[in-house]
C-alpha positions as CSV (number, residue, x, y, z in Angstrom):
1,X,147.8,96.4,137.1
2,X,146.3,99.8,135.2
3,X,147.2,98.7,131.9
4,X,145.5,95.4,132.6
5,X,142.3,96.8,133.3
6,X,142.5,99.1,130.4
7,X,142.9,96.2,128.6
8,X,139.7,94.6,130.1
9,X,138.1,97.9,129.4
10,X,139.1,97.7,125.8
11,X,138.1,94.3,125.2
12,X,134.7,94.7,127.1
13,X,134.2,98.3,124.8
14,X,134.9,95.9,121.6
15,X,132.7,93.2,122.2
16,X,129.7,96.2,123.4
17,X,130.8,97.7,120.2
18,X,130.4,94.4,117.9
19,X,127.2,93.9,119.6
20,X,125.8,97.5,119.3
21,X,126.9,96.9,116.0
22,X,125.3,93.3,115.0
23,X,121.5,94.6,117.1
24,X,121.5,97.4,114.3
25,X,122.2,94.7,111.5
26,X,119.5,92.3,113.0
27,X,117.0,95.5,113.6
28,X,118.0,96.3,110.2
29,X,117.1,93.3,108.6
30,X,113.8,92.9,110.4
31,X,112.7,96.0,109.1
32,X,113.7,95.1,105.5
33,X,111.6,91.9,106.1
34,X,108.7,93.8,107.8
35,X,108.8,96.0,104.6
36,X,108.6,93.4,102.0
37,X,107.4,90.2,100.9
38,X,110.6,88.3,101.3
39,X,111.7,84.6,103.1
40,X,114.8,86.5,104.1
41,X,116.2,85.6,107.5
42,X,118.6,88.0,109.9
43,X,122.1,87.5,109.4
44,X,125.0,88.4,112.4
45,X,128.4,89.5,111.2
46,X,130.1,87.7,115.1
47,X,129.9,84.8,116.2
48,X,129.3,86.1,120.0
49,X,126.9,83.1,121.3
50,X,124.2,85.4,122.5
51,X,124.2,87.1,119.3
52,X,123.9,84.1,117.7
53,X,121.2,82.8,120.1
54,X,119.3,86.0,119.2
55,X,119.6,85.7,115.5
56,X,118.1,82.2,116.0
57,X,115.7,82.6,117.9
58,X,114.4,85.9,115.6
59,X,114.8,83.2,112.4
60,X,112.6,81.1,114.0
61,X,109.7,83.1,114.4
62,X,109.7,84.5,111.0
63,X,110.1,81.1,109.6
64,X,106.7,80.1,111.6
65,X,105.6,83.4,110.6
66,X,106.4,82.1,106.7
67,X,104.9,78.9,107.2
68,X,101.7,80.2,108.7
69,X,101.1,83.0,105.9
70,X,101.8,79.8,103.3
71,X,99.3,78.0,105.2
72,X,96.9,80.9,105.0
73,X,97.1,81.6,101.8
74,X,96.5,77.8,100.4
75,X,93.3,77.6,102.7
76,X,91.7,81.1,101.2
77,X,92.4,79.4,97.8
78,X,90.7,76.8,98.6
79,X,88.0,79.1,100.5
80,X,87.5,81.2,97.4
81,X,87.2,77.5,95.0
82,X,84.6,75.9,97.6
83,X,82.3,79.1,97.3
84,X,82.9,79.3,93.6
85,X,81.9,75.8,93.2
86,X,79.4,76.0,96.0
87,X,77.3,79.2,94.2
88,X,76.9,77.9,90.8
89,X,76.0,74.4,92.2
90,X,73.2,76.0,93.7
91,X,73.1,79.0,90.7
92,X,72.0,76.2,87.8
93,X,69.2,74.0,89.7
94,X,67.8,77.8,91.2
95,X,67.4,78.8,87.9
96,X,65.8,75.6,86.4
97,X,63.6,75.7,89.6
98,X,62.7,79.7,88.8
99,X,61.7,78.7,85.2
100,X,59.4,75.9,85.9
101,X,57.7,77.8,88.4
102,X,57.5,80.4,86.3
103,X,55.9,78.2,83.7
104,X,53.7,76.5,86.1
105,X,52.4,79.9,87.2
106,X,51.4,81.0,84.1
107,X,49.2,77.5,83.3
108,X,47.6,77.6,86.7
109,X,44.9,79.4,88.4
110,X,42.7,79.9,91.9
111,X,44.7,78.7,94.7
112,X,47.3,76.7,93.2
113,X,48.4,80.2,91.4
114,X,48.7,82.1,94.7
115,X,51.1,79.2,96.1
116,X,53.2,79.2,93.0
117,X,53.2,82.9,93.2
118,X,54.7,82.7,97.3
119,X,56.7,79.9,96.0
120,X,58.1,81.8,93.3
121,X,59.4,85.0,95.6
122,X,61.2,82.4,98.2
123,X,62.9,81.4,94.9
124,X,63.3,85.5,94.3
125,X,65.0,85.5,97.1
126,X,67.4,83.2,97.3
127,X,68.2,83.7,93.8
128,X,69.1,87.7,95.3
129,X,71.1,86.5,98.3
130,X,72.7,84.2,95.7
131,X,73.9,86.7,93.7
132,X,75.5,89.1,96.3
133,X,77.3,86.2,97.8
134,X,78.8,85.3,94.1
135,X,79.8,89.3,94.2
136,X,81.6,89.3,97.3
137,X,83.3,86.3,96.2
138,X,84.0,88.3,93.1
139,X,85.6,90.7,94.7
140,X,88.0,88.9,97.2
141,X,89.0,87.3,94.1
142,X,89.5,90.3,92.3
143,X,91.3,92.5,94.8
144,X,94.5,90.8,94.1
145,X,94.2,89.6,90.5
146,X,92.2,92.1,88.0
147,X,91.7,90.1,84.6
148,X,93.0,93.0,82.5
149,X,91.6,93.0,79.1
150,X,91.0,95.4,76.4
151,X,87.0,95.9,75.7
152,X,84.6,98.0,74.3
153,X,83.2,99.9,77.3
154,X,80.0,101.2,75.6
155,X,78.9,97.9,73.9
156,X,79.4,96.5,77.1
157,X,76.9,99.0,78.9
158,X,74.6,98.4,76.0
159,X,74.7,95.0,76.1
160,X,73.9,94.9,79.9
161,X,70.7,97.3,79.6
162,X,69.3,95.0,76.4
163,X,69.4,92.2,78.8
164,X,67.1,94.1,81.0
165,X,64.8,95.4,78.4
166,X,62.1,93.1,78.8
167,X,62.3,93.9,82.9
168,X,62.7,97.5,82.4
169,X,59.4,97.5,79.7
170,X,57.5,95.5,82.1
171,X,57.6,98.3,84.8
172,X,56.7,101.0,82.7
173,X,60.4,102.4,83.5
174,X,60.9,104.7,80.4
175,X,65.1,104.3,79.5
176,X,66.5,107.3,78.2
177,X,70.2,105.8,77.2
178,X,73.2,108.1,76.2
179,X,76.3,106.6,75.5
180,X,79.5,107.6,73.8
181,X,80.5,105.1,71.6
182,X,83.5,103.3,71.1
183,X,84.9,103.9,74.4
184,X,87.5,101.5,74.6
185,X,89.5,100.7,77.8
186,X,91.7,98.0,79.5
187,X,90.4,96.7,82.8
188,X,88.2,94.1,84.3
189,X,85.2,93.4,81.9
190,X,83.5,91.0,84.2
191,X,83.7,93.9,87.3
192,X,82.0,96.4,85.0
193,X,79.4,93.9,83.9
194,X,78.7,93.1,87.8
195,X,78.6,97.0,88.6
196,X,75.8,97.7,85.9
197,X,73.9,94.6,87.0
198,X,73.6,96.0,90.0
199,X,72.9,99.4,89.0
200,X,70.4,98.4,87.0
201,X,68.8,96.0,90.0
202,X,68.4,98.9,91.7
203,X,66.6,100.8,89.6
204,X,63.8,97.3,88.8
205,X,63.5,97.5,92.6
206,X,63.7,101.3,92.8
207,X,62.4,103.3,90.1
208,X,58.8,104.6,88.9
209,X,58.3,106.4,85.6
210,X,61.7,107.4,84.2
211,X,65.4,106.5,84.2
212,X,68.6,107.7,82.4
213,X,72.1,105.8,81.9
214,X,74.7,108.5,80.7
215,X,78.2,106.8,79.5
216,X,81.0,110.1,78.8
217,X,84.5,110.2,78.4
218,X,85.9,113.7,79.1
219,X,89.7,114.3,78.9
220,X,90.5,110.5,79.6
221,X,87.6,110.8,82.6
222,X,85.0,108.1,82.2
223,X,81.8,109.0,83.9
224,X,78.8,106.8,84.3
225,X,75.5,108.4,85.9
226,X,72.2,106.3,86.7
227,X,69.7,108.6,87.8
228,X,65.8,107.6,88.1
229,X,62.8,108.4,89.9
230,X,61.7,106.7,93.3
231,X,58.7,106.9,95.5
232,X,60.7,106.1,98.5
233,X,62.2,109.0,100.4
234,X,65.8,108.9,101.3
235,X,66.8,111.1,104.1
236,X,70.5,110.4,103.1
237,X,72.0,109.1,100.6
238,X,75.5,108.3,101.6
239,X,74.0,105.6,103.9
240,X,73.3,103.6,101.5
241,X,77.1,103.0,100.7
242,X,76.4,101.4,104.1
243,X,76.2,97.8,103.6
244,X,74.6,97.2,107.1
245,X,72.0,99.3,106.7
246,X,68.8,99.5,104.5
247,X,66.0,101.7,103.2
248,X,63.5,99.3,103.3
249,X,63.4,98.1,106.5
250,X,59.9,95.7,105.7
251,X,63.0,94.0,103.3
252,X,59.8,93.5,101.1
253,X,62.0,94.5,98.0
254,X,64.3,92.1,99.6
255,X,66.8,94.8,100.4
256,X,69.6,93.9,102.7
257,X,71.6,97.5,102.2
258,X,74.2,95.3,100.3
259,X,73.4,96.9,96.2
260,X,75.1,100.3,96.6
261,X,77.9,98.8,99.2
262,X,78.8,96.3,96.1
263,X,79.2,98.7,93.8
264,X,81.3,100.5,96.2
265,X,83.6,97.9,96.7
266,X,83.7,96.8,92.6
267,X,84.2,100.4,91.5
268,X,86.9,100.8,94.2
269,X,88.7,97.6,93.3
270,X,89.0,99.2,89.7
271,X,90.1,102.6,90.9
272,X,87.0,104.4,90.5
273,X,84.7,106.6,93.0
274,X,81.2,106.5,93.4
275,X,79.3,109.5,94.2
276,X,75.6,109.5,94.8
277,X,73.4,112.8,94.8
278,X,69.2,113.0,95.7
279,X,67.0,115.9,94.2
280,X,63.6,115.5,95.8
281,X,62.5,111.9,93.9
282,X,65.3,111.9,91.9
283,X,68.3,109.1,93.2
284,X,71.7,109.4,90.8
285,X,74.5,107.3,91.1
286,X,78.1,108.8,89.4
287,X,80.5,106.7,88.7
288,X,83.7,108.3,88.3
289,X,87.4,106.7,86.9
290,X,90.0,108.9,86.3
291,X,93.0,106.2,85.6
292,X,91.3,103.8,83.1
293,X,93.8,103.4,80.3
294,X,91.6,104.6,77.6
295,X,92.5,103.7,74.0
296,X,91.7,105.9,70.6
297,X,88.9,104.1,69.1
């Protein structure tokens, strides 16, 4: 009789032990899974039937889990391609509309000006809504997939502040511009060109009097600065990093508090830091990226 209940005993301590043992290989497992981006399923090294109804059930979840995320994944791509398509349907007819307006402004006069004038900053508007949409877009897009390239960083700046010029002249806004040259880098051209768009936005809506763009590499350290003058007072700066929140609460600038959050989220998509610093009516904006792979000109 004793030595068959220490034989039960044994037996009952093996099968506790096998399944001590497969719970650690399934826990195991599911933390490999967890940690990784992997189809994997739990495997059970006994064929004990709860065991194996355990394993199941566990594979079925992360097989639902799979499909879902698959799922997910194909509707944000399609997401991200309806919005594409959806902003420059709208981006090309805006644009035609915004010319002819423009054109009909300048030929008219008395009343008919004045409508074409109200009719022209509905079109401002939109046209600015327009474009921050196409940037958040922009950078769902480019969270996960940079388009790496190697560019001219400086001719790029340059480019972007010629294409303002006429802008910039019509303000009175006198551009004091120093760039290194030839600073040549590999990352996302398209992110830096948005950034200084809207950088220099900000400043058409912003500035009075004076403005200076500084472009310096220091020890593999590019720096941008965009410091100009304002009339507005800013009681703090770092709120405007705040994309829900807004300077110009009339909105008559049409300012949503979305310019500086943008340029937040670009530069922090390419590994940058964005720094912002307010001297009485002086606004700057520093742009900081320390791991840019920089290139010997």
């Amino acid at each position: 009789m004793i030595i068959f209940l220490i034989v039960i005993c044994f037996i009952l301590v093996l099968i506790l032990g096998l399944i001590l043992h497969d719970i650690k290989r399934i826990t195991k497992d599911l933390e490999y899974i967890n940690r990784n981006d992997t189809n994997g399923e739990v495997t059970t090294g006994t064929s004990l039937p709860i065991i194996k109804k355990l394993a199941l059930a566990c594979n079925f979840n992360l097989n639902e889990t799979h499909q879902l995320k698959e799922t997910q994944a194909i509707q944000n791509r399609q997401f991200n391609q309806m919005l594409t398509n959806l902003t420059h349907d709208i981006k090309t007819p805006l644009t035609v509309s915004i010319g002819y307006v423009q054109l009909l402004t300048q030929q008219s006069t008395g009343k008919n000006q004045r409508d074409l004038v109200r009719v022209q900053d509905n079109l401002d508007s939109v046209n600015y809504y327009l474009h921050y949409l196409m940037d958040f877009n922009l950078i769902r897009e480019k969270s996960k997939n940079l388009s790496v390239v190697q560019f001219n960083l400086s001719d790029t700046l340059q480019k972007e502040l010629f294409n303002y010029y006429d802008q910039l002249t019509a303000k009175r806004i006198n551009a004091q511009i120093k760039i290194a040259p030839k600073i040549i880098v590999n990352s996302d051209e398209m992110m830096f060109k948005r950034i200084f768009q809207n950088l220099i936005g900000n400043i058409l809506k912003y500035a009075s009097n004076d403005m200076t763009v500084t472009l310096k590499n220091e020890d593999n350290i590019v720096q941008l600065l965009f410091e100009n003058q304002t009339n507005e007072n800013i009681d703090d700066s770092n709120q405007l990093l705040n994309r829900f929140y807004t300077a110009d609460n009339s909105r008559t600038n049409h300012s949503v508090g979305l310019g500086l959050s943008i340029v937040q989220s670009l530069v922090t998509t390419l590994g940058g830091r964005v720094n912002l610093e307010t001297d009485q009516n002086k606004f700057k904006v520093i742009l900081t990226f320390k791991h840019l792979q920089i290139q010997k000109s």
